[in-house]
C-alpha positions as CSV (number, residue, x, y, z in Angstrom):
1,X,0.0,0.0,0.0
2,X,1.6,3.3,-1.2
3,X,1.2,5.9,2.1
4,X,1.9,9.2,2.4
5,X,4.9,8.3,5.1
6,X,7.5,11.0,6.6
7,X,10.8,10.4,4.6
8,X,13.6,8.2,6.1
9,X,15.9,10.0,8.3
10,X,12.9,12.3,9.3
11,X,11.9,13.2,13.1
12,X,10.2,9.4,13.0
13,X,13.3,7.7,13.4
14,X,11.3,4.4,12.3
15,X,12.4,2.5,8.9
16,X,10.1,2.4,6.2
17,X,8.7,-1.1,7.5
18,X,8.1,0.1,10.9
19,X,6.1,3.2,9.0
20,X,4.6,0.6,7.1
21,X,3.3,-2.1,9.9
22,X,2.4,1.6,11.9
23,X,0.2,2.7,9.0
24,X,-1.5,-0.7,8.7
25,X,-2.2,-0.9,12.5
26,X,-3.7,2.6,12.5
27,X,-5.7,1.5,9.5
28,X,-7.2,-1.2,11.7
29,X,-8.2,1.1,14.9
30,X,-10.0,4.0,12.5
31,X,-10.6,2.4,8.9
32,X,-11.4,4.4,5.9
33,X,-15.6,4.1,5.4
34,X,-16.5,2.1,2.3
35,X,-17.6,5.3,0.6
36,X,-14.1,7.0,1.1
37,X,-16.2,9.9,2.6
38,X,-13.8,8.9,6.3
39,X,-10.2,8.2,6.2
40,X,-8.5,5.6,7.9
41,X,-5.8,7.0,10.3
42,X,-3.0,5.1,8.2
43,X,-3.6,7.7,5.8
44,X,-2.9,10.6,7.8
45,X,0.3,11.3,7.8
46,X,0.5,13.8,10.8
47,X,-1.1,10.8,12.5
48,X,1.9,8.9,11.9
49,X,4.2,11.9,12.3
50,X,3.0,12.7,15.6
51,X,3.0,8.9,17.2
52,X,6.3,8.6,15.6
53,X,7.8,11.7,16.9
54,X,6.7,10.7,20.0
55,X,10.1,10.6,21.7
56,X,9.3,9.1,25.3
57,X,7.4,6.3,23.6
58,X,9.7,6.0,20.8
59,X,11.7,2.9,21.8
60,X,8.5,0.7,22.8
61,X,7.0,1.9,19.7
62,X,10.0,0.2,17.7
63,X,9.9,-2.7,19.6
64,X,6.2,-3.6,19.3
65,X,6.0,-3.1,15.7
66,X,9.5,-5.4,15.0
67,X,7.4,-7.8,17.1
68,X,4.4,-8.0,14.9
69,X,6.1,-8.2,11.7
70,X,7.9,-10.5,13.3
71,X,5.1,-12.6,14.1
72,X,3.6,-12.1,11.5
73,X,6.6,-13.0,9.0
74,X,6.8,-16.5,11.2
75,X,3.0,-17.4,11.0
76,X,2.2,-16.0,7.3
77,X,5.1,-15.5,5.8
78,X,5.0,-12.0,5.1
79,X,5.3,-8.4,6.6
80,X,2.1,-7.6,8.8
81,X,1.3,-4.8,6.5
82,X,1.3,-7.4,3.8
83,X,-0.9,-10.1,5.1
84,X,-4.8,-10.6,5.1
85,X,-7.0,-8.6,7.7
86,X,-8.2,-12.0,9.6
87,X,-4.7,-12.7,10.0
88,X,-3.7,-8.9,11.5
89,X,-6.7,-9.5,13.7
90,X,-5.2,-12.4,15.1
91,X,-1.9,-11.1,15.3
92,X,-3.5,-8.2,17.2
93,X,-5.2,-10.5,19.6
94,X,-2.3,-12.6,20.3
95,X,-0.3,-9.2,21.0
96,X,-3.4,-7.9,23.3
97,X,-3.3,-10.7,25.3
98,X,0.6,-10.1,25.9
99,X,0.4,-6.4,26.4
100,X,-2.9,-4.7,26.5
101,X,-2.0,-1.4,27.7
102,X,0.6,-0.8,24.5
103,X,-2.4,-1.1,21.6
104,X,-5.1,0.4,24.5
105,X,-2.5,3.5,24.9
106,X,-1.8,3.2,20.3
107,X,-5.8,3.7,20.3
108,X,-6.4,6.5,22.4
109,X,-3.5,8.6,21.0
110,X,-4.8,7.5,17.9
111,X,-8.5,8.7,17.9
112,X,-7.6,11.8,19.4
113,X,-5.1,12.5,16.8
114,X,-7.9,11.2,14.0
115,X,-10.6,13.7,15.4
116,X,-8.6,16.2,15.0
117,X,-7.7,16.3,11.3
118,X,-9.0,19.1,8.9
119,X,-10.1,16.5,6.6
120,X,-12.1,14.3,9.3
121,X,-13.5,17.3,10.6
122,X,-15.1,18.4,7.4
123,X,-16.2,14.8,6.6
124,X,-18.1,15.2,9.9
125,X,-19.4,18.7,8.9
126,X,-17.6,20.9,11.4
127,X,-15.5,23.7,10.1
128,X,-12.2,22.5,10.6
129,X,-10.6,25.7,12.5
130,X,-9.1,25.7,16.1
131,X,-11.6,26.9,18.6
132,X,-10.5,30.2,19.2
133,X,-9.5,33.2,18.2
134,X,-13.0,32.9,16.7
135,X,-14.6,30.9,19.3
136,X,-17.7,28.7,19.7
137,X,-20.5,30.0,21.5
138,X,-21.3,29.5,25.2
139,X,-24.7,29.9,26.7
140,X,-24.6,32.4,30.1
141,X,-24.1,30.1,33.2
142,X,-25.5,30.4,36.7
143,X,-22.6,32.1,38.1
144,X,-24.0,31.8,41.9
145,X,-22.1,28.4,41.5
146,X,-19.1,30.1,42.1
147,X,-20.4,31.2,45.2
148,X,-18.8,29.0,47.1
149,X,-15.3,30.0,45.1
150,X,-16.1,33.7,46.0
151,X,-16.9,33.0,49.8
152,X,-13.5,31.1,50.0
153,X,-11.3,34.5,49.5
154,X,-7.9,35.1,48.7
155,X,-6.2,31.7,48.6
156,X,-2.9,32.4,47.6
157,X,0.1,34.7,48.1
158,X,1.2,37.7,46.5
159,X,4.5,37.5,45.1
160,X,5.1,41.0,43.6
């Protein structure tokens, strides 16, 4: 599958099979719709730009996906980007099993990367813009729920 990866040598730091099994993987947590209307995260290339760059995590990251192609290479004979989606599916569930937490954190960083996106944001219908200088609009509060916040006073020091 031909994705729009970082280059080699980039801030990734992962080879182009490590990009490859990374965009795969991301494929499986948010696929494309049928209609093509919805990306899959594979295809986003500040996705993979930002969990590669991902310095603290970097290492594990490395790891985990040497593991599954890895695995994969020894029970299919191929690179896990290359083989069926039954067999990544089982590949998946053999490495949840090992390590939940690693694809449960992969996910969450992920989708919050995904929703993000200019282009899912339009597929969804929002205007893809950051909230503010222009702002989304808030309907007046009860502010006597701060009273409680008010009737406390002064809780800190003065430094000036």
């Amino acid at each position: 599958m031909n994705r729009p990866f970082p280059t080699a040598g980039s801030d990734a730091d992962l080879t182009s099979a490590q990009l490859e099994t990374l965009g795969a993987l991301l494929d499986m947590i948010v696929p494309a719709t049928p209609d093509g209307r919805m990306p899959g995260a594979g295809e986003m290339t500040a996705i993979l730009c930002h969990i590669a760059a991902a310095r603290t995590t970097l290492p594990a990251l490395r790891d985990h996906l040497d593991k599954l192609d890895r695995e994969a290479m020894a029970r299919c004979g191929s690179a896990f980007a290359a083989v069926d989606e039954v067999s990544r599916v089982s590949l998946l569930e053999q490495t949840r099993a090992s390590n939940p937490l690693w694809l449960h954190q992969l996910a969450l960083e992920t989708v919050t990367c995904y929703y993000q996106q200019d282009r899912v944001l339009e597929a969804l219908g929002m205007e893809a813009r950051p909230p503010y200088p222009k702002g989304y609009r808030v309907e007046p509060g009860d502010l006597s729920l701060l009273n409680p916040v008010i009737a406390r006073g002064k809780i800190y020091r003065d430094i000036s």
